[in-house]
ZAFI-709200 format. One line per field, with one value per residue: residue number from 1; residue in three letters; z, y, x of N, C-alpha, C in turn. Coordinates in Angstrom, 2 decimals. Example, Ala and Ser with C-alpha at 12.3 -4.5 7.8 and 13.67 -1.06 7.14 Angstrom:
% residues 2
i = (1; 2)
aa = (ALA; SER)
n_Z = (7.80; 7.08)
n_Y = (-5.69; -2.25)
n_X = (13.19; 12.85)
ca_Z = (7.80; 7.14)
ca_Y = (-4.50; -1.06)
ca_X = (12.30; 13.67)
c_Z = (7.80; 7.87)
c_Y = (-3.30; 0.03)
c_X = (13.20; 12.90)
This chain:
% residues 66
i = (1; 2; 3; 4; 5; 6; 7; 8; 9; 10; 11; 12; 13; 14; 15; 16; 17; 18; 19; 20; 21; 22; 23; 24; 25; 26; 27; 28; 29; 30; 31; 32; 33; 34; 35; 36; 37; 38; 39; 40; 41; 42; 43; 44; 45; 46; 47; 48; 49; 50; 51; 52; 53; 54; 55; 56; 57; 58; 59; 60; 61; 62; 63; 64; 65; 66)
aa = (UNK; UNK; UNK; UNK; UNK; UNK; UNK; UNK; UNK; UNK; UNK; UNK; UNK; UNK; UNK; UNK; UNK; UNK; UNK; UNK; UNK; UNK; UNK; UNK; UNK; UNK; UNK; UNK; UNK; UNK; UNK; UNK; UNK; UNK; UNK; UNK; UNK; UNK; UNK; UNK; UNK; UNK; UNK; UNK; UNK; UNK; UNK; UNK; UNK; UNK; UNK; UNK; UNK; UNK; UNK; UNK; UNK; UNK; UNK; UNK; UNK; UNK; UNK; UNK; UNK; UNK)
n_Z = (0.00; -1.00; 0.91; 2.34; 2.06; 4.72; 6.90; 5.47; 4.69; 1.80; -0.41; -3.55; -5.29; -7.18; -7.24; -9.31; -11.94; -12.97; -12.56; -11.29; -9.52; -7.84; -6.68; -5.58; -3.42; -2.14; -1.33; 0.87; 2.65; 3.49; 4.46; 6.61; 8.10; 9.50; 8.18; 6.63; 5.94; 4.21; 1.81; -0.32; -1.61; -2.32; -4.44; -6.10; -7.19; -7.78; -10.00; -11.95; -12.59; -16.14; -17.17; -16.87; -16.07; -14.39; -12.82; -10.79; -9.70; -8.55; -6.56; -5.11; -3.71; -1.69; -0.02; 0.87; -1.45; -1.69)
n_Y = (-1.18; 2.19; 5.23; 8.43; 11.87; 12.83; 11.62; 11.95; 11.99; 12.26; 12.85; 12.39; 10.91; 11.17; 13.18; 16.66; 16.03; 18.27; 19.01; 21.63; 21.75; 18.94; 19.84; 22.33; 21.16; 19.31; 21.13; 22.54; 20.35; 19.75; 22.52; 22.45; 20.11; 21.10; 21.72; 23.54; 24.30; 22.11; 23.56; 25.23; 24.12; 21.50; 22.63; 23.60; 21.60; 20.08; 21.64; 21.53; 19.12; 17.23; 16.11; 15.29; 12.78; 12.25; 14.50; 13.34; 11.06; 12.65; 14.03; 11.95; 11.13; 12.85; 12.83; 9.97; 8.87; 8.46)
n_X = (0.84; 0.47; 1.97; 1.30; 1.20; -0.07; -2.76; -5.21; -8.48; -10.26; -13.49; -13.95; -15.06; -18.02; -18.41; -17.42; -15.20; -13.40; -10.26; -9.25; -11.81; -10.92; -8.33; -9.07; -10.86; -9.60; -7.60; -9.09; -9.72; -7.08; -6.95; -9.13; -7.74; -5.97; -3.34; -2.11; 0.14; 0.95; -0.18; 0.52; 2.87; 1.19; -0.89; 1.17; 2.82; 0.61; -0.37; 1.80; 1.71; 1.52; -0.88; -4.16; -4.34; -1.59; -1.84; -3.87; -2.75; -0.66; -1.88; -3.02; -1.02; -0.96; -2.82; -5.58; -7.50; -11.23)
ca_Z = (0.00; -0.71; 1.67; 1.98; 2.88; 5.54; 6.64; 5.77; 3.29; 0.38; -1.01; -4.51; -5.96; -7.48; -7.78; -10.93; -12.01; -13.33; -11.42; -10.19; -8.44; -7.36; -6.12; -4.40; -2.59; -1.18; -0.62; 1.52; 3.64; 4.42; 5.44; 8.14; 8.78; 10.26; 7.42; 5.87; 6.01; 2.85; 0.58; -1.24; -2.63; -2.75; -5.64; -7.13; -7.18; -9.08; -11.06; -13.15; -13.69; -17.86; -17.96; -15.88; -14.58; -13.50; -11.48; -9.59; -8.84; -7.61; -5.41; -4.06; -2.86; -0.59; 0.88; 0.86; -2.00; -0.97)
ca_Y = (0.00; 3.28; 6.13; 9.47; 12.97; 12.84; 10.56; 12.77; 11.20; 12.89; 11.82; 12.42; 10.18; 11.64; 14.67; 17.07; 15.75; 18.92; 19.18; 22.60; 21.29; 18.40; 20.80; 22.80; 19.88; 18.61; 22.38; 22.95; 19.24; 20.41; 23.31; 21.73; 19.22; 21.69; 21.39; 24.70; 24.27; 21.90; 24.12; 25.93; 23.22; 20.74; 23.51; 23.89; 20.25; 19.78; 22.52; 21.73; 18.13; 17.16; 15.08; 15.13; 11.61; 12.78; 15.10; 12.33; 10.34; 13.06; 14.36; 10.91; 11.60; 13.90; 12.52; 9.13; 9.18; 7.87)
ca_X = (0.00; 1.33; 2.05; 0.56; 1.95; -1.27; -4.02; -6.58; -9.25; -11.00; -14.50; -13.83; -16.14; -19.57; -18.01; -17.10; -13.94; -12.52; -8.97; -9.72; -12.58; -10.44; -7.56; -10.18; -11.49; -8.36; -6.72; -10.19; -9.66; -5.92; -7.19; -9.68; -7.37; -4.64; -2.32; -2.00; 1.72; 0.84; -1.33; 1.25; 3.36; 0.26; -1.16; 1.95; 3.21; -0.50; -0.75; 2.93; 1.30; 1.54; -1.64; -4.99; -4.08; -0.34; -2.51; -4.59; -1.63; -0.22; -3.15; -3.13; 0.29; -0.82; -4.50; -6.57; -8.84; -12.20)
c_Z = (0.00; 0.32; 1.10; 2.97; 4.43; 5.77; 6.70; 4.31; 2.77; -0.16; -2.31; -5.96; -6.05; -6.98; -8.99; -10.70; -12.55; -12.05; -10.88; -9.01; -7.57; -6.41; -4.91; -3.06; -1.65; -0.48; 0.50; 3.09; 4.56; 4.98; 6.82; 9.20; 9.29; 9.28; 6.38; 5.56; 4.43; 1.59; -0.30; -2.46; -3.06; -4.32; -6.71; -7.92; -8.71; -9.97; -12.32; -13.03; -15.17; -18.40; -16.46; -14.97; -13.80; -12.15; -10.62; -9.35; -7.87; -6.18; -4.45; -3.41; -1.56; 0.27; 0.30; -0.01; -1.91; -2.36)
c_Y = (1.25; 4.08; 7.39; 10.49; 13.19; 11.49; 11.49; 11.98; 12.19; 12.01; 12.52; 12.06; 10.82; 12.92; 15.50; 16.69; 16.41; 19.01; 20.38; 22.64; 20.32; 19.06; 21.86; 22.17; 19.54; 19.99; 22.65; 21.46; 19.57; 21.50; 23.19; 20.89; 20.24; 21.67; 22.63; 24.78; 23.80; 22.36; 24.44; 24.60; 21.70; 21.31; 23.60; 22.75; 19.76; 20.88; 22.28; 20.21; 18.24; 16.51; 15.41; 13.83; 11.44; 13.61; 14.43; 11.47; 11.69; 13.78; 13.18; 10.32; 12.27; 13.44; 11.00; 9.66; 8.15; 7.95)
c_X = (0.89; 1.08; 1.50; 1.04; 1.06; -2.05; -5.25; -7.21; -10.26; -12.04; -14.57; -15.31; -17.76; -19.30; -17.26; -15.64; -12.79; -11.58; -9.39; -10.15; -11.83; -9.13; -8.09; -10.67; -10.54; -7.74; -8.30; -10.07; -7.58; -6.08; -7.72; -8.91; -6.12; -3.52; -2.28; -0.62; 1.79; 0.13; -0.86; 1.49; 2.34; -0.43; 0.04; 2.81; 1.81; -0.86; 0.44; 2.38; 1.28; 0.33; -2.61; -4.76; -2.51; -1.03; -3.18; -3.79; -0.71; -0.93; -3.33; -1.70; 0.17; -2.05; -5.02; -7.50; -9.82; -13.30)
């Protein structure tokens, strides 16, 4: 099983799957979860992704997707 910068979990699923929204989603659960420390380079880590599914591997770098 891989590792994760957090154990914070994300419900992803049956939600719009534009990255934005997905970026949104997760920068909004590090926020709650006390982790503002990671917001920056969580955004900027997924924003220089090359491919929408580079970006959901790397989003699931950082949080449990659910």
């Amino acid at each position: 099983m891989a590792t994760t910068k957090t154990n914070i979990s994300v419900q992803l699923t049956g939600t719009d799957g534009n990255i934005f929204c997905v970026i949104a989603k997760v920068r909004e659960a590090l926020r709650r979860n006390g982790r503002t420390d990671l917001i920056k380079e969580f955004t900027d880590y997924i924003t220089s992704s090359n491919s929408y599914e580079e970006a959901l591997c790397r989003v699931m770098e950082y949080v449990i997707v659910k």
